[in-house]
C-alpha positions in Angstrom: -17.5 -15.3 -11.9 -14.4 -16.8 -11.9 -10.8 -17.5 -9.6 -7.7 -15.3 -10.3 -5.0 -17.6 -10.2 -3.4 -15.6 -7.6 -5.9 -16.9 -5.1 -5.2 -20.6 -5.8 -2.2 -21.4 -3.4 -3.9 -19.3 -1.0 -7.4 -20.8 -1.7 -5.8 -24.2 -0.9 -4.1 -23.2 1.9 -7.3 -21.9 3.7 -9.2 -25.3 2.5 -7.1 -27.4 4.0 -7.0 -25.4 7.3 -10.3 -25.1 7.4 -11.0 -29.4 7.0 -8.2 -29.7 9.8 -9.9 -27.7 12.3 -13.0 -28.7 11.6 -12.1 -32.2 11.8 -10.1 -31.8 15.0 -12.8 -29.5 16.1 -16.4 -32.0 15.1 -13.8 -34.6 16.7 -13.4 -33.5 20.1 -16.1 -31.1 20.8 -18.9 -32.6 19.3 -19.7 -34.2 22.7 -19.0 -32.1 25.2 -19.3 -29.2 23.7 -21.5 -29.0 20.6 -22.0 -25.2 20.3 -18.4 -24.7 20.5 -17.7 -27.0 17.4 -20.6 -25.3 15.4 -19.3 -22.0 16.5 -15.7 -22.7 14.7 -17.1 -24.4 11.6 -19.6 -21.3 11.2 -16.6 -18.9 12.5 -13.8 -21.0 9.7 -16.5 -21.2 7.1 -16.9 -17.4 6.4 -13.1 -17.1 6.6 -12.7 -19.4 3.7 -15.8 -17.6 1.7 -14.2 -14.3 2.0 -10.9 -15.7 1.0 -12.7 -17.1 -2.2 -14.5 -13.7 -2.5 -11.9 -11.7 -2.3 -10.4 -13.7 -5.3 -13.1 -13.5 -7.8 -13.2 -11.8 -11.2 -16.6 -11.0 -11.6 -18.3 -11.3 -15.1 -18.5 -7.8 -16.8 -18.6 -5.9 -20.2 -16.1 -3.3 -19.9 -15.6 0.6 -21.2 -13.8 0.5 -24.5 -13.2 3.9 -25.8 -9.9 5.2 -27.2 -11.1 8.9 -26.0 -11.2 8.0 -22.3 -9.3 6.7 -19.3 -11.1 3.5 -17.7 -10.7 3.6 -13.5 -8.0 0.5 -12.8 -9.6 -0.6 -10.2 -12.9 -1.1 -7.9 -12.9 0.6 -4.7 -13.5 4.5 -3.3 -11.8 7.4 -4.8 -10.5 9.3 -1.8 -7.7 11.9 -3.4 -8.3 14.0 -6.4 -5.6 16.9 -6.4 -3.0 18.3 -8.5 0.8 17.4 -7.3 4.1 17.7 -8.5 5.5 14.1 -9.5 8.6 13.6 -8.6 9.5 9.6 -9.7 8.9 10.3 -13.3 7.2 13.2 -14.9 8.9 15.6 -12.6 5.9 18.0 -13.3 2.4 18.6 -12.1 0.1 16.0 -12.5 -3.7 15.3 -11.2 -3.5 12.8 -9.3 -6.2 10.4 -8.7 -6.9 7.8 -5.8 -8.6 4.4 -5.7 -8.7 2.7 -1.8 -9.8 -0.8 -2.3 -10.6 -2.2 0.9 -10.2 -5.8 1.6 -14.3 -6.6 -0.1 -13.1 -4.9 -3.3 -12.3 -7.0 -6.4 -8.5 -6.7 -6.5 -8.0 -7.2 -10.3 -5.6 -4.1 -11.8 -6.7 -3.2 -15.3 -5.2 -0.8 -18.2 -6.9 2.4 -18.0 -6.2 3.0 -21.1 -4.2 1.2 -24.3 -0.9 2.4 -25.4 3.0 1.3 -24.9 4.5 0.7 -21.7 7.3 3.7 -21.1 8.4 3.0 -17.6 8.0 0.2 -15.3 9.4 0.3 -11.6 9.1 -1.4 -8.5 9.8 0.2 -5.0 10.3 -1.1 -1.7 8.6 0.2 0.7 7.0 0.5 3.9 3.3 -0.4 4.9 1.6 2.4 6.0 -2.4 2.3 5.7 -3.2 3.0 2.3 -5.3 6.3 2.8 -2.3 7.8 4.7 -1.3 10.7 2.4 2.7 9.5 2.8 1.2 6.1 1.3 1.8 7.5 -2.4 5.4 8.1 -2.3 6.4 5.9 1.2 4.7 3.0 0.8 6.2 -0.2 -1.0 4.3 0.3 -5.1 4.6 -0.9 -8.2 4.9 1.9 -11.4 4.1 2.2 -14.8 3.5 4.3 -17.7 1.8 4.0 -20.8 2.2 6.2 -23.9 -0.3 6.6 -26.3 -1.4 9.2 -28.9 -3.2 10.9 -26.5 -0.2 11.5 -23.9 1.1 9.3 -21.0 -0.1 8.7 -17.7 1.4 6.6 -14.8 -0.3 4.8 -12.2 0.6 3.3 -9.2 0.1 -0.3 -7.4 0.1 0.9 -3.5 0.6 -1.5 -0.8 -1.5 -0.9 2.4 -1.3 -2.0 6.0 -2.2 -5.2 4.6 -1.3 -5.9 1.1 2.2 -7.9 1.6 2.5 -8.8 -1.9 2.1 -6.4 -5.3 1.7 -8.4 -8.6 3.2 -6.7 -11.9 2.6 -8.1 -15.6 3.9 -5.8 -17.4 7.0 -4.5 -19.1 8.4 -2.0 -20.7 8.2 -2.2 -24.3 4.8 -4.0 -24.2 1.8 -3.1 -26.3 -1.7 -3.1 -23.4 -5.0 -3.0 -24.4 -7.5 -0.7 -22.4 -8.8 -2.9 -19.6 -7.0 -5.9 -19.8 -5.5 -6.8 -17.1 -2.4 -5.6 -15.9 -1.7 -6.6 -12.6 -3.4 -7.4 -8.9 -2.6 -6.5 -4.9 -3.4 -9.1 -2.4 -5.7 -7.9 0.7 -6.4 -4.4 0.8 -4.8 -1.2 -1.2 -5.0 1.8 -3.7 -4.0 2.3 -6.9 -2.6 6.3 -8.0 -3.4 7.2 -11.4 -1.6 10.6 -12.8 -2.7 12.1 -15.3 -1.9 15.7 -17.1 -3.1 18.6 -16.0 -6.2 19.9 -17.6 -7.6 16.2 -18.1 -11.5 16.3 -17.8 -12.1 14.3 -14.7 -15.0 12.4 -14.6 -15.2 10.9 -11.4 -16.3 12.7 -8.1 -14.6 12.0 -4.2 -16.1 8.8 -2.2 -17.4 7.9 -5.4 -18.1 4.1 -5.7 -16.4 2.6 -9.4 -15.7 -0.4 -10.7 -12.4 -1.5 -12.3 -12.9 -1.6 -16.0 -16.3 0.0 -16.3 -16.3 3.4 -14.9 -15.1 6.2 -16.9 -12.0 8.1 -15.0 -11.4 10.9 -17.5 -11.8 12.3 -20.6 -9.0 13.2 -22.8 
């Protein structure tokens, strides 16, 4: 396992919060109140492990297959339904929905390999990220790749906590199938669309993993 370098700042941050309280706290407390000072040091302690945690790139030996669409992300799927898209396809689409709560790995990965065909960012507002407005209200970050397959787009949603959405891509730009492609800090979901008539491989509430399980079949 290792530390996106998205967490670092933050990881810092937390460190050195966490050795100035506990300082202050083993300081002053100690004495008179000794179950107090224990009680912040356990209480700051699993703050700063679940701020490393929710940073981590686990180790893991991903789904390479040129026929299939790789899930972007870890997390629940909680919409599978078909939609009329109205940012770029302007047809119907399946649409399919990964939450990723704040426990999730929060790496973005291609689903697939292709060319980048569209590439927008919206502002937004912050609505919880199972909302059904979430998808088209919500501040997200879109793109689409091309291959010889078709196109799909998929969608970096903010949530009720997510404040920042980080984009590496372009348009133009050549991605492999599972590399990644971007990350959401703290808590989201990530839209993919895909044509209709795609084989859809994944079931609702379904548990899947970011670069492992299969989405769809083309």
């Amino acid at each position: 396992m290792t530390i996106h370098r998205e967490g670092y700042r933050t990881i810092a941050i937390t460190a050195f919060l966490f050795g100035v309280i506990n300082l202050i706290s083993f300081s002053f407390l100690s004495g008179p109140l000794p179950w107090l000072a224990i009680a912040l040091f356990i209480g700051t302690l699993g703050l700063f492990l679940f701020i490393v945690s929710f940073f981590r790139i686990p180790s893991r030996i991903h789904t390479i297959n040129d026929n299939q669409l790789i899930c972007p992300a870890d997390g629940k799927v909680v919409v599978i339904e078909e939609i009329t898209d109205v940012e770029y396809f302007k047809d119907r689409r399946i649409q399919v929905s990964i939450f990723m709560s704040p426990a999730n790995v929060h790496v973005n990965r291609n689903p697939m390999s292709g060319v980048v065909t569209y590439n927008q960012y919206h502002k937004g507002k912050y609505l919880v990220a199972w909302h059904p407005k979430s998808s088209t209200e919500n501040e997200r970050w879109s793109v689409a790749v091309k291959n010889s397959h078709g196109e799909i787009l998929y969608k970096q949603i903010a949530g009720a906590l997510a404040k920042r959405i980080c984009n590496y891509t372009k348009v133009g730009q050549q991605v492999k199938q599972c590399d990644e492609y971007g990350f959401i800090k703290f808590g989201s979901r990530v839209d993919i669309l895909l044509p209709v008539g795609t084989s859809i491989n994944v079931n609702l509430n379904q548990a899947v993993k970011g670069g492992v399980t299969v989405l769809a079949t083309w």
